[in-house]
PALODREN-62430 format. One record per residue: chain; x, y, z of N, C-alpha, C, CB in turn. Coordinates in steps of 0.1 Angstrom, whole numbers, plus 5000, padded with zeros to 4 digits. Glycine has a CB too. Layout:
<sites>
<site><c>A</c><n_east>X</n_east><n_north>Y</n_north><n_up>Z</n_up><ca_east>X</ca_east><ca_north>Y</ca_north><ca_up>Z</ca_up><c_east>X</c_east><c_north>Y</c_north><c_up>Z</c_up><cb_east>X</cb_east><cb_north>Y</cb_north><cb_up>Z</cb_up></site>
...
</sites>
This chain:
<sites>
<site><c>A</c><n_east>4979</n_east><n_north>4844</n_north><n_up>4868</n_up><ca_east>4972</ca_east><ca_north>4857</ca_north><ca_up>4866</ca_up><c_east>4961</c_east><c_north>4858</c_north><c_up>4876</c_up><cb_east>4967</cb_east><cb_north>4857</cb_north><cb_up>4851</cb_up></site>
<site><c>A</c><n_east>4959</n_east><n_north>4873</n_north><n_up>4879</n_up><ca_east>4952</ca_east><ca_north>4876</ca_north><ca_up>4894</ca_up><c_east>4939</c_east><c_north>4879</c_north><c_up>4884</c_up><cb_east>4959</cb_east><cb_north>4891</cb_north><cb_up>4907</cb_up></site>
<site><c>A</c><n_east>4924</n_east><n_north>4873</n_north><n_up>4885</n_up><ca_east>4912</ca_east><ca_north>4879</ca_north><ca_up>4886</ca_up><c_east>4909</c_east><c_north>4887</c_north><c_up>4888</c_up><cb_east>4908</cb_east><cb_north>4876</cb_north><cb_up>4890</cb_up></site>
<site><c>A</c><n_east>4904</n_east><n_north>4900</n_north><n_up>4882</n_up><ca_east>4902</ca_east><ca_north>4914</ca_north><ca_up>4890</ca_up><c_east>4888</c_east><c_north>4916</c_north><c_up>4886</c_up><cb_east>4913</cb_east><cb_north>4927</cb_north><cb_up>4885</cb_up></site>
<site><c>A</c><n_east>4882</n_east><n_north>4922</n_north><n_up>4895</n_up><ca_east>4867</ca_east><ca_north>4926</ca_north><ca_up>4895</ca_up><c_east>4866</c_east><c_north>4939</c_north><c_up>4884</c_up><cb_east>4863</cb_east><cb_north>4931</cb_north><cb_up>4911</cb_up></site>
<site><c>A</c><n_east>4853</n_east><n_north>4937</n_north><n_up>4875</n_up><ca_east>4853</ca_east><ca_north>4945</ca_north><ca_up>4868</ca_up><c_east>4839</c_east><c_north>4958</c_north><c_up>4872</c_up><cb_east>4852</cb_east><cb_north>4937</cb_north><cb_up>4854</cb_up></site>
<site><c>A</c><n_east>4840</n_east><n_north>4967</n_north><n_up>4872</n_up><ca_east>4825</ca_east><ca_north>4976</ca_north><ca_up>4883</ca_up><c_east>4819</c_east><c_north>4980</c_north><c_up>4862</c_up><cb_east>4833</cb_east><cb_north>4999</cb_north><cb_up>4900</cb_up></site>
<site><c>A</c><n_east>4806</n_east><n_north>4977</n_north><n_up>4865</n_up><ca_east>4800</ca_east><ca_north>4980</ca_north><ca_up>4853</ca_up><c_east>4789</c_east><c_north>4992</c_north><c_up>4860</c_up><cb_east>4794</cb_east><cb_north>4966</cb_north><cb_up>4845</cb_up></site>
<site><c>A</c><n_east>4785</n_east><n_north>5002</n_north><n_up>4850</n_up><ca_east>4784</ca_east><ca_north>5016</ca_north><ca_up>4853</ca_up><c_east>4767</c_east><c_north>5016</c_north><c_up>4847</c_up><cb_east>4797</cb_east><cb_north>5027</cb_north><cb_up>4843</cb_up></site>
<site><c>A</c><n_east>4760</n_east><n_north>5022</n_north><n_up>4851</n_up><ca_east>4749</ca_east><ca_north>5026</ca_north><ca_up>4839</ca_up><c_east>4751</c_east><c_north>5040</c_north><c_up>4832</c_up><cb_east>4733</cb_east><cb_north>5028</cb_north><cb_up>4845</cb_up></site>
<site><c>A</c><n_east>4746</n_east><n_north>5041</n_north><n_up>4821</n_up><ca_east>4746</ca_east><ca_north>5057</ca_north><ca_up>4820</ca_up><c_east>4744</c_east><c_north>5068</c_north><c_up>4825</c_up><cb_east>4741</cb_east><cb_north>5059</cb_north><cb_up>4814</cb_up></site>
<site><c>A</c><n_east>4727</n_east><n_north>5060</n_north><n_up>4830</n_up><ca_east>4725</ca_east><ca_north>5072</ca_north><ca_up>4843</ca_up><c_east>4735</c_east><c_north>5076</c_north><c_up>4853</c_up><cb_east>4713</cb_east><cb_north>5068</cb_north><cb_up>4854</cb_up></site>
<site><c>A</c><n_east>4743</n_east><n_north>5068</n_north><n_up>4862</n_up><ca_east>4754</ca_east><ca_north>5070</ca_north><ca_up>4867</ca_up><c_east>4762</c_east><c_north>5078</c_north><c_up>4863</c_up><cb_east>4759</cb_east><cb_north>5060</cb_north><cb_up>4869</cb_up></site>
<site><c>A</c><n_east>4768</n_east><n_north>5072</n_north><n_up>4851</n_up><ca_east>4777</ca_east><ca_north>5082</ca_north><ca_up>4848</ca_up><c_east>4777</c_east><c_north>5099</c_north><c_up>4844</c_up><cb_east>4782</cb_east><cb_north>5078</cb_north><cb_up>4841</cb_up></site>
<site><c>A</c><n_east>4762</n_east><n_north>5100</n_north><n_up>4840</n_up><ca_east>4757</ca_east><ca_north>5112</ca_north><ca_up>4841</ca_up><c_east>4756</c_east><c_north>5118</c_north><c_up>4854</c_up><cb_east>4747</cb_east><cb_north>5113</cb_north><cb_up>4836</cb_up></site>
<site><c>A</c><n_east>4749</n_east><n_north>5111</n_north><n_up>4864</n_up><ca_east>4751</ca_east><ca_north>5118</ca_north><ca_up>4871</ca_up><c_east>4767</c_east><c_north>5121</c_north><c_up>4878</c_up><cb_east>4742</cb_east><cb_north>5114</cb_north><cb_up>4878</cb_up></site>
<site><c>A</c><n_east>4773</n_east><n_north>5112</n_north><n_up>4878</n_up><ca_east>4787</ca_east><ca_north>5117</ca_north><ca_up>4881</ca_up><c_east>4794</c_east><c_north>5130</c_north><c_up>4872</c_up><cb_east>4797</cb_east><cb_north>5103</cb_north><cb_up>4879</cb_up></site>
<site><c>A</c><n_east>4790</n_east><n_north>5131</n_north><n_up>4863</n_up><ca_east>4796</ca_east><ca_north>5144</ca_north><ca_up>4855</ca_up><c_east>4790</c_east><c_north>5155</c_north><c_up>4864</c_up><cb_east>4792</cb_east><cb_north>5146</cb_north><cb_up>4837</cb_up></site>
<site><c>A</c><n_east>4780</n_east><n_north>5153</n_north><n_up>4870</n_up><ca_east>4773</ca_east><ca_north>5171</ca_north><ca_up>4873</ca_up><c_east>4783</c_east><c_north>5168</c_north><c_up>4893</c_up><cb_east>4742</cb_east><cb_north>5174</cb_north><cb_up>4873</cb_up></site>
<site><c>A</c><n_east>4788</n_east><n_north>5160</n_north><n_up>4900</n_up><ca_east>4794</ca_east><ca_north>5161</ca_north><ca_up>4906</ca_up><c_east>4804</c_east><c_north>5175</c_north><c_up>4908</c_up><cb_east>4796</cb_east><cb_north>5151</cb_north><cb_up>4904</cb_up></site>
<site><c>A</c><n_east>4804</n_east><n_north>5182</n_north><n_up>4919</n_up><ca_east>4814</ca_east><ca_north>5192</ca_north><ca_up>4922</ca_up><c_east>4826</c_east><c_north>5191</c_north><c_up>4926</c_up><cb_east>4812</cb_east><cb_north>5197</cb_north><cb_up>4929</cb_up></site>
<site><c>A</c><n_east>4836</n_east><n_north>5196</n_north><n_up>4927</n_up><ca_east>4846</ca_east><ca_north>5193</ca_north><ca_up>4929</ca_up><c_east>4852</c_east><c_north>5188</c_north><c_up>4940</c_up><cb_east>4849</cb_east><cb_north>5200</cb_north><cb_up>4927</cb_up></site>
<site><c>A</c><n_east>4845</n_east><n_north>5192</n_north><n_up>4952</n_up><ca_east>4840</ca_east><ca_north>5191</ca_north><ca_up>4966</ca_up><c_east>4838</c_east><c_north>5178</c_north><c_up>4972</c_up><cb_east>4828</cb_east><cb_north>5197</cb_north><cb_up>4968</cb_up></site>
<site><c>A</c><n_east>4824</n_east><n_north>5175</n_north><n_up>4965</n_up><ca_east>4821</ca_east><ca_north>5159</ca_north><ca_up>4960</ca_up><c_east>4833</c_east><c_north>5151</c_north><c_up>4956</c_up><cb_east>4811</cb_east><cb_north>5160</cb_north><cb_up>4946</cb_up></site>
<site><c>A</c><n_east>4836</n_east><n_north>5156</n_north><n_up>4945</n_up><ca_east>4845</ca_east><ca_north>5143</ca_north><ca_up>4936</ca_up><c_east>4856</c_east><c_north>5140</c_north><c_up>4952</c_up><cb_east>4858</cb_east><cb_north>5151</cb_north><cb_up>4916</cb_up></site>
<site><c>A</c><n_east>4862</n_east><n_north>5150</n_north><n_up>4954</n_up><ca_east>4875</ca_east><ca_north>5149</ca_north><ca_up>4968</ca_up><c_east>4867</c_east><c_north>5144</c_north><c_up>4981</c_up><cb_east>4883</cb_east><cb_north>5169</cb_north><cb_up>4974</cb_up></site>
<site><c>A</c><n_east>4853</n_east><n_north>5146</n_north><n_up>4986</n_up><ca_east>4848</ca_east><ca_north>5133</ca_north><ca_up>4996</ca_up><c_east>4846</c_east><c_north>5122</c_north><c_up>4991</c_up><cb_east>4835</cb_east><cb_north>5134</cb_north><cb_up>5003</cb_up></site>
<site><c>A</c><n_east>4845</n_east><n_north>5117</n_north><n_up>4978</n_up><ca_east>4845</ca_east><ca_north>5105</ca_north><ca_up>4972</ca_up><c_east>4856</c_east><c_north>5100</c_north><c_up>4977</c_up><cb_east>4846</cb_east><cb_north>5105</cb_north><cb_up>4958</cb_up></site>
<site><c>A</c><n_east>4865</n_east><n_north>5109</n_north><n_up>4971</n_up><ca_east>4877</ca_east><ca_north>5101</ca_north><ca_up>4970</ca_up><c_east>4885</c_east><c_north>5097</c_north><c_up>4984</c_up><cb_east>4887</cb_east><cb_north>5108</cb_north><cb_up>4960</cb_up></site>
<site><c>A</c><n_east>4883</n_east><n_north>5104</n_north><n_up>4992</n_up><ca_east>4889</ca_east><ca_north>5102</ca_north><ca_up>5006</ca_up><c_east>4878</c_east><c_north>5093</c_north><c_up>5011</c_up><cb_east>4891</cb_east><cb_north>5116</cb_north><cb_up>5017</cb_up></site>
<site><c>A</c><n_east>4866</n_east><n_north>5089</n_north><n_up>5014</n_up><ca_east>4858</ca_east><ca_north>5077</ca_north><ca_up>5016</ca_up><c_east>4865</c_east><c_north>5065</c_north><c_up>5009</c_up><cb_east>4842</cb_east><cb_north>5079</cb_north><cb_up>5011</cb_up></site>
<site><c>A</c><n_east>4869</n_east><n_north>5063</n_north><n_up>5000</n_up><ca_east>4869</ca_east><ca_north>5054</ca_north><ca_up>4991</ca_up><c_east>4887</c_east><c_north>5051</c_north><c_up>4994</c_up><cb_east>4862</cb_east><cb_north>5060</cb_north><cb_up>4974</cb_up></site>
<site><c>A</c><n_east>4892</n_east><n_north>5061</n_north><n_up>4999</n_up><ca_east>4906</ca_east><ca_north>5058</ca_north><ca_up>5007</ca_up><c_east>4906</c_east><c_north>5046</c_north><c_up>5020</c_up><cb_east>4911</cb_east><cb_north>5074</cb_north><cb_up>5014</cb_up></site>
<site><c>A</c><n_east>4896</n_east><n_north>5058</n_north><n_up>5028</n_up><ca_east>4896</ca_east><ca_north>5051</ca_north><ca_up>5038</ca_up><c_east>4890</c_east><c_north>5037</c_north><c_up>5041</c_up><cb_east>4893</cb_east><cb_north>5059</cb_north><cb_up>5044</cb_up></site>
<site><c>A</c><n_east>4879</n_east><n_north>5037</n_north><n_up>5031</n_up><ca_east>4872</ca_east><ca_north>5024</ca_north><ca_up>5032</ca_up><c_east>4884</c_east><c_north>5015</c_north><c_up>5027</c_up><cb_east>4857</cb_east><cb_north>5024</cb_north><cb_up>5021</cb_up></site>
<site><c>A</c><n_east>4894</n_east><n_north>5018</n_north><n_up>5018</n_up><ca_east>4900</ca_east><ca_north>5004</ca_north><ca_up>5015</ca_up><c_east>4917</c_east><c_north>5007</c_north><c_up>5019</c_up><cb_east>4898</cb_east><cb_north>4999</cb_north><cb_up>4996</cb_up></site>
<site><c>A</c><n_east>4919</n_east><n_north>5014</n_north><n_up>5030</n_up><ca_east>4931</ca_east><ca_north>5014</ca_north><ca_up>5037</ca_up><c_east>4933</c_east><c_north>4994</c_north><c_up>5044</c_up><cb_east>4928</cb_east><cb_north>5027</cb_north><cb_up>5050</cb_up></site>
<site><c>A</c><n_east>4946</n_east><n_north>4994</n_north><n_up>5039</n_up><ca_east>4953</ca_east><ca_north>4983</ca_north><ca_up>5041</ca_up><c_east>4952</c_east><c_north>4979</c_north><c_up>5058</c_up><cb_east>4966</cb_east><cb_north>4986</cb_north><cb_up>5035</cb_up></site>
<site><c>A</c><n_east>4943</n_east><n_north>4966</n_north><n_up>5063</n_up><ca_east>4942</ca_east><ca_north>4963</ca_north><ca_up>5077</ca_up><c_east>4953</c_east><c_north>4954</c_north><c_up>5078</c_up><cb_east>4929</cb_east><cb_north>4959</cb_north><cb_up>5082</cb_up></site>
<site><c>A</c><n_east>4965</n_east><n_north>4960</n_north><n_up>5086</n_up><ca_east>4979</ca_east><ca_north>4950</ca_north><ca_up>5089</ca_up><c_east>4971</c_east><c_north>4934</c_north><c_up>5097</c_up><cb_east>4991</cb_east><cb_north>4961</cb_north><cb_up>5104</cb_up></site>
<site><c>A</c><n_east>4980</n_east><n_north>4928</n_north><n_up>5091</n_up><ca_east>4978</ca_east><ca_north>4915</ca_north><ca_up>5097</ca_up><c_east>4988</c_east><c_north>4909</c_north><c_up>5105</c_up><cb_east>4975</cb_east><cb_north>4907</cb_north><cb_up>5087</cb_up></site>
<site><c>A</c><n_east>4984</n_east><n_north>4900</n_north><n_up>5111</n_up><ca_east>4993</ca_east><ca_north>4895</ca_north><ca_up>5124</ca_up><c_east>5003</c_east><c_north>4894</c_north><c_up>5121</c_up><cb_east>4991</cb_east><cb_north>4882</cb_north><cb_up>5131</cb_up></site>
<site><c>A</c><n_east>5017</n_east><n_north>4899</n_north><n_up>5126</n_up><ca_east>5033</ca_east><ca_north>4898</ca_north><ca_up>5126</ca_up><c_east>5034</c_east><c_north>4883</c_north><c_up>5133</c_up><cb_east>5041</cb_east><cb_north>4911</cb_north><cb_up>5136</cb_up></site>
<site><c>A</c><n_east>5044</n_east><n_north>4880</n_north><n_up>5124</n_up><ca_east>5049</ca_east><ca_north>4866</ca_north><ca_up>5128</ca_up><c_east>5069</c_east><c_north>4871</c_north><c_up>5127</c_up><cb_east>5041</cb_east><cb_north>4851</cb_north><cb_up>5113</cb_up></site>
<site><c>A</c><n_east>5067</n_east><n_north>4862</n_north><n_up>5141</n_up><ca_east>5085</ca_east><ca_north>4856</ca_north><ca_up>5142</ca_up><c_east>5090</c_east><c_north>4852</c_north><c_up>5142</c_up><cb_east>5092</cb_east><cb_north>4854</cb_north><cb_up>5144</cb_up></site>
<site><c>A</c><n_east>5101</n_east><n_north>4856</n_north><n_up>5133</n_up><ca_east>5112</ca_east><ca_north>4846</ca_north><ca_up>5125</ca_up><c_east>5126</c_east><c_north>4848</c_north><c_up>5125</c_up><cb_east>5110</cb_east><cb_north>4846</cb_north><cb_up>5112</cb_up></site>
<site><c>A</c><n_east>5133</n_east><n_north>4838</n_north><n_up>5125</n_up><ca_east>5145</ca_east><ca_north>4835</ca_north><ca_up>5126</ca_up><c_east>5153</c_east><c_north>4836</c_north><c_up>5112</c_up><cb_east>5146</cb_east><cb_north>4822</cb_north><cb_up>5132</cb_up></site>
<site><c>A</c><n_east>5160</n_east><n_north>4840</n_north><n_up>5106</n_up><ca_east>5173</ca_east><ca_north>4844</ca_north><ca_up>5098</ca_up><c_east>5184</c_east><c_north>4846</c_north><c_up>5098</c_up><cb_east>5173</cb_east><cb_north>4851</cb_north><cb_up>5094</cb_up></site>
<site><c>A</c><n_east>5193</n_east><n_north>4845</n_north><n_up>5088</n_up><ca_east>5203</ca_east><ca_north>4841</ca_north><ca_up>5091</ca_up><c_east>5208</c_east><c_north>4856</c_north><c_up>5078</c_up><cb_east>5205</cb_east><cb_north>4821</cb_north><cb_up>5090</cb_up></site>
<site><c>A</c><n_east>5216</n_east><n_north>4867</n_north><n_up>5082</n_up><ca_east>5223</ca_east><ca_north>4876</ca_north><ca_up>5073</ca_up><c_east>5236</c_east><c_north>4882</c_north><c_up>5074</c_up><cb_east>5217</cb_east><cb_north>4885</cb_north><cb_up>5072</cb_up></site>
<site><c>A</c><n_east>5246</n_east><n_north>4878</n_north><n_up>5063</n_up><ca_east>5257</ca_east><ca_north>4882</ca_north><ca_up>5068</ca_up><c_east>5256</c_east><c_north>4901</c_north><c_up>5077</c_up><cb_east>5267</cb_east><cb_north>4880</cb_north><cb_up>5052</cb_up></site>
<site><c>A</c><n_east>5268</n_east><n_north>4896</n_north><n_up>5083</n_up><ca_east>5267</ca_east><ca_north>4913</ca_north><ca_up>5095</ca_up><c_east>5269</c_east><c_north>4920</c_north><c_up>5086</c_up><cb_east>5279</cb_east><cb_north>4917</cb_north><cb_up>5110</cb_up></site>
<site><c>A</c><n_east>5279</n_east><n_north>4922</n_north><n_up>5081</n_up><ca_east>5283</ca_east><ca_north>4932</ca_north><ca_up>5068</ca_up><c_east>5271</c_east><c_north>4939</c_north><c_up>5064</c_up><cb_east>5289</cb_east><cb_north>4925</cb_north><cb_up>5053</cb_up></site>
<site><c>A</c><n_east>5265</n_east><n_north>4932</n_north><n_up>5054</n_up><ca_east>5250</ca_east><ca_north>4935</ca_north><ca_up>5049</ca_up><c_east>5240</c_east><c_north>4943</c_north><c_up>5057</c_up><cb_east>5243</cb_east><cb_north>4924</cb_north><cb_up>5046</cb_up></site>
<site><c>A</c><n_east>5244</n_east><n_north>4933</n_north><n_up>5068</n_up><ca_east>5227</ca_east><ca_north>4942</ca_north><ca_up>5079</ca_up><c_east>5235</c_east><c_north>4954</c_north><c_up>5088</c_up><cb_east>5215</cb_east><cb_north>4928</cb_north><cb_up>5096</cb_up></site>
<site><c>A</c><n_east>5244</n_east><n_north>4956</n_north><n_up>5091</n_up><ca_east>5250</ca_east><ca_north>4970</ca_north><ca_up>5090</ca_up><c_east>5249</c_east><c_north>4975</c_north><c_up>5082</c_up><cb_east>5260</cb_east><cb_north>4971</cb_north><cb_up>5089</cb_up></site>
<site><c>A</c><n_east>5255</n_east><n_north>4977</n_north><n_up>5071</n_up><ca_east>5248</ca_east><ca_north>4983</ca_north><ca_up>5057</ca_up><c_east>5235</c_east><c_north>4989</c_north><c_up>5061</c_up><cb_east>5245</cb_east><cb_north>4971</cb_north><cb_up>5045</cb_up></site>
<site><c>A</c><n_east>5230</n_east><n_north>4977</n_north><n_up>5061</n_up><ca_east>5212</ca_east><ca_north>4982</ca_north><ca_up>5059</ca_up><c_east>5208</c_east><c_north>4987</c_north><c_up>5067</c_up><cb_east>5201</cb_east><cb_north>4973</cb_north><cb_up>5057</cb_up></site>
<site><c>A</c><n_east>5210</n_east><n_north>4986</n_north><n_up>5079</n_up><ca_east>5208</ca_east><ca_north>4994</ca_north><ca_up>5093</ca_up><c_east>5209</c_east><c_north>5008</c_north><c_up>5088</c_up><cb_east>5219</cb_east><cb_north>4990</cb_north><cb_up>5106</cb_up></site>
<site><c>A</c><n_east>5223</n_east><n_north>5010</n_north><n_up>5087</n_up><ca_east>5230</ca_east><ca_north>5023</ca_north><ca_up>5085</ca_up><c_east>5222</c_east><c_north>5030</c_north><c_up>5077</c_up><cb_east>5242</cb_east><cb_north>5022</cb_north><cb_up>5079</cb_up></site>
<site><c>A</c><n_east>5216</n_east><n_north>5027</n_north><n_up>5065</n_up><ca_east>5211</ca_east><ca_north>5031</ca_north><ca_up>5053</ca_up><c_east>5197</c_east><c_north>5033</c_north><c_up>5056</c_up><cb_east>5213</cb_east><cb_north>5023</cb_north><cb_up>5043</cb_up></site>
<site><c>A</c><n_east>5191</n_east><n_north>5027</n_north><n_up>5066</n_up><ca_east>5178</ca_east><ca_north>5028</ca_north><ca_up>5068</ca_up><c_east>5174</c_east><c_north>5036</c_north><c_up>5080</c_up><cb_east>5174</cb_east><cb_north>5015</cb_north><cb_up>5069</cb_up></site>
<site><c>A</c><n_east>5186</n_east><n_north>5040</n_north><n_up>5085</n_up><ca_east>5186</ca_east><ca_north>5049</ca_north><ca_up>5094</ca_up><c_east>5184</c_east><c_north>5064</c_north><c_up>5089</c_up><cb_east>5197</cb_east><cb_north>5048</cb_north><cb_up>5100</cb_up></site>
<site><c>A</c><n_east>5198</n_east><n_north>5063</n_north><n_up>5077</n_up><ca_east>5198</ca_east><ca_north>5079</ca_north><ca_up>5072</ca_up><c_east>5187</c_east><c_north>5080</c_north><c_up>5065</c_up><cb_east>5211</cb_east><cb_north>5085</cb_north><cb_up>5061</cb_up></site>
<site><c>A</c><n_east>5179</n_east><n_north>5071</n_north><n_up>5063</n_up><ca_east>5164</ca_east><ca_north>5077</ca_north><ca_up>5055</ca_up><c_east>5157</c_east><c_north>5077</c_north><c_up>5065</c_up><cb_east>5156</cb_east><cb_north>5068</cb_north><cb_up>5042</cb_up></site>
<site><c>A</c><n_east>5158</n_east><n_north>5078</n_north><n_up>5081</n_up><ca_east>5145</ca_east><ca_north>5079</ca_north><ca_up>5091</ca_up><c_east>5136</c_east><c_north>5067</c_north><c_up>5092</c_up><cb_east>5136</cb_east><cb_north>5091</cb_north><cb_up>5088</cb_up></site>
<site><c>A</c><n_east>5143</n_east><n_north>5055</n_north><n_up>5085</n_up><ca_east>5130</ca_east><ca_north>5040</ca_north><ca_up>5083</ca_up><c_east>5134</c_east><c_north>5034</c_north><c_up>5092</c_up><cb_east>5128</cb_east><cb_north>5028</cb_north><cb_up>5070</cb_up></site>
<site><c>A</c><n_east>5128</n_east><n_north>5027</n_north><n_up>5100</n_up><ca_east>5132</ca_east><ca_north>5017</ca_north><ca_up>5113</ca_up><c_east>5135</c_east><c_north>5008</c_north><c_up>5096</c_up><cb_east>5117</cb_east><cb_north>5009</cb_north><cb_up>5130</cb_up></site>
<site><c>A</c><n_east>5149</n_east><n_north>4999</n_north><n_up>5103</n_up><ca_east>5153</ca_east><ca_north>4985</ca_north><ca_up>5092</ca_up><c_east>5142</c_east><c_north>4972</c_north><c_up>5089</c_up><cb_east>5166</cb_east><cb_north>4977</cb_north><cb_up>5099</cb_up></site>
<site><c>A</c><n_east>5134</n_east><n_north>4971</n_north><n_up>5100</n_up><ca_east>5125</ca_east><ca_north>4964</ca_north><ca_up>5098</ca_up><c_east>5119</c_east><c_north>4964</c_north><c_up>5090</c_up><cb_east>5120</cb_east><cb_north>4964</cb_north><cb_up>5105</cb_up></site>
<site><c>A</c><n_east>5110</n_east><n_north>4980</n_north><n_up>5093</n_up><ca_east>5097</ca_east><ca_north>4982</ca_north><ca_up>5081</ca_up><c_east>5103</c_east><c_north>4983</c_north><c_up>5065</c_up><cb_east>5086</cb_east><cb_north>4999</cb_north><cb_up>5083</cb_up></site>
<site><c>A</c><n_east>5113</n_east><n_north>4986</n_north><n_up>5066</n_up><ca_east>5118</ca_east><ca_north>4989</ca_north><ca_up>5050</ca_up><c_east>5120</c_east><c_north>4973</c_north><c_up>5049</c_up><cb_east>5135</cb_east><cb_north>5000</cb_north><cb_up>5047</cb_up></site>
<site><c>A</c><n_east>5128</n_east><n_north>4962</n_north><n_up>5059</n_up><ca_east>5126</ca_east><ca_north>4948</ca_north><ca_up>5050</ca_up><c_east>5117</c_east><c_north>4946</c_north><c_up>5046</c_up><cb_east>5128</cb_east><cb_north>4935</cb_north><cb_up>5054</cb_up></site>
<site><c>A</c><n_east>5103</n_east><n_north>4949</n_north><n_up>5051</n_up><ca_east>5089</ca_east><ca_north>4944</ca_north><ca_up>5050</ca_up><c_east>5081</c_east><c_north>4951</c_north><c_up>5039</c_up><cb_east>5081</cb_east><cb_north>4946</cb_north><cb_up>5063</cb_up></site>
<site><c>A</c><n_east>5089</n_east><n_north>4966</n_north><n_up>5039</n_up><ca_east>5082</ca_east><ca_north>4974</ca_north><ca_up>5029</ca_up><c_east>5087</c_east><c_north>4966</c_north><c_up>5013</c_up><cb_east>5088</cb_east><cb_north>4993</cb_north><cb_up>5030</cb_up></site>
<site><c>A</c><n_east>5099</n_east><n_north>4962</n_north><n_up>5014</n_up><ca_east>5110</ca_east><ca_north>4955</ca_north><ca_up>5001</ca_up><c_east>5101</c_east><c_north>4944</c_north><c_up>5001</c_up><cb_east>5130</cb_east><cb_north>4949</cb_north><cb_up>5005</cb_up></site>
<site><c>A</c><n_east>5097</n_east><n_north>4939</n_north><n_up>5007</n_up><ca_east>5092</ca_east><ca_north>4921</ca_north><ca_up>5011</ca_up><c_east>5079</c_east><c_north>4924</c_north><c_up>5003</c_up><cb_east>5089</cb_east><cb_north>4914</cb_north><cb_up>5032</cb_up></site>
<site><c>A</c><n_east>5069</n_east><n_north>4935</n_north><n_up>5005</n_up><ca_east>5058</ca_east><ca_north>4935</ca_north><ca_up>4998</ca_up><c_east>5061</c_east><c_north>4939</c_north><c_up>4984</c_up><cb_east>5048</cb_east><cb_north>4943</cb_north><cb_up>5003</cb_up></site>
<site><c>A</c><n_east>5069</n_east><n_north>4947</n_north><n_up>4983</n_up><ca_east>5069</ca_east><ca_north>4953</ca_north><ca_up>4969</ca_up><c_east>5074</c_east><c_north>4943</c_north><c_up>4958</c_up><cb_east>5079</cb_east><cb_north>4967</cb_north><cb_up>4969</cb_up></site>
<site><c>A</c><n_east>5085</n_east><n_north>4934</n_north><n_up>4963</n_up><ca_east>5087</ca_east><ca_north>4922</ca_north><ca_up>4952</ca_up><c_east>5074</c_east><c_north>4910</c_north><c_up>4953</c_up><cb_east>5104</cb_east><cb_north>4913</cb_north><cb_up>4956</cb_up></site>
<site><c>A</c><n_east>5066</n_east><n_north>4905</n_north><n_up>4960</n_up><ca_east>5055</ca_east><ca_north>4900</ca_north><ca_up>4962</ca_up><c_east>5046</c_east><c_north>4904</c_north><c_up>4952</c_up><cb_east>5052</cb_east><cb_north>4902</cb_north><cb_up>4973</cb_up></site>
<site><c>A</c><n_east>5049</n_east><n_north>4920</n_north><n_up>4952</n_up><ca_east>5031</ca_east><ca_north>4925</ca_north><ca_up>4945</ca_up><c_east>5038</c_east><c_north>4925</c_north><c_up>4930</c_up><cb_east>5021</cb_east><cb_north>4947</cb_north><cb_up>4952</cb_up></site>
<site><c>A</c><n_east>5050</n_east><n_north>4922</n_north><n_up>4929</n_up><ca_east>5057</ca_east><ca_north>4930</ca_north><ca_up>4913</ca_up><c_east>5052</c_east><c_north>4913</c_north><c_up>4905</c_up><cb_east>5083</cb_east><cb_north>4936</cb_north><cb_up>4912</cb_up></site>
</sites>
């Protein structure tokens, strides 16, 4: 089980966050994007072994969606990691 940080609030805070505009709330939230946008880390390379069938397939398939095959293994590769 992953540890997750808990952010504790005061009241005052949160009052003042209610009189926030709408304006406000949407530069919040794009700061708070950009501050924690994902920094790629070093690509490493590797050797595998996949029947051709399959990575045809997947080529093919990763084409008609416009994904280089790569990023979609890597996109698959995080998403079972993070599940």
């Amino acid at each position: 089980m992953k540890n997750k940080a808990i952010q504790k609030f005061s009241d005052e805070y949160l009052e003042e966050c209610k009189r926030l505009t709408a304006d406000e709330i949407l530069e919040f939230l794009e700061n708070f994007r950009n501050l924690h946008q994902e920094i790629p880390s070093k690509s490493k390379l590797i050797s595998i072994k996949i029947p051709e069938d399959l990575l045809v397939t997947f080529k093919q398939k990763a084409k008609l969606h416009k994904i280089p095959y790569q990023t979609q293994i890597k996109k698959l590769m995080k998403q079972w990691t993070n599940s």
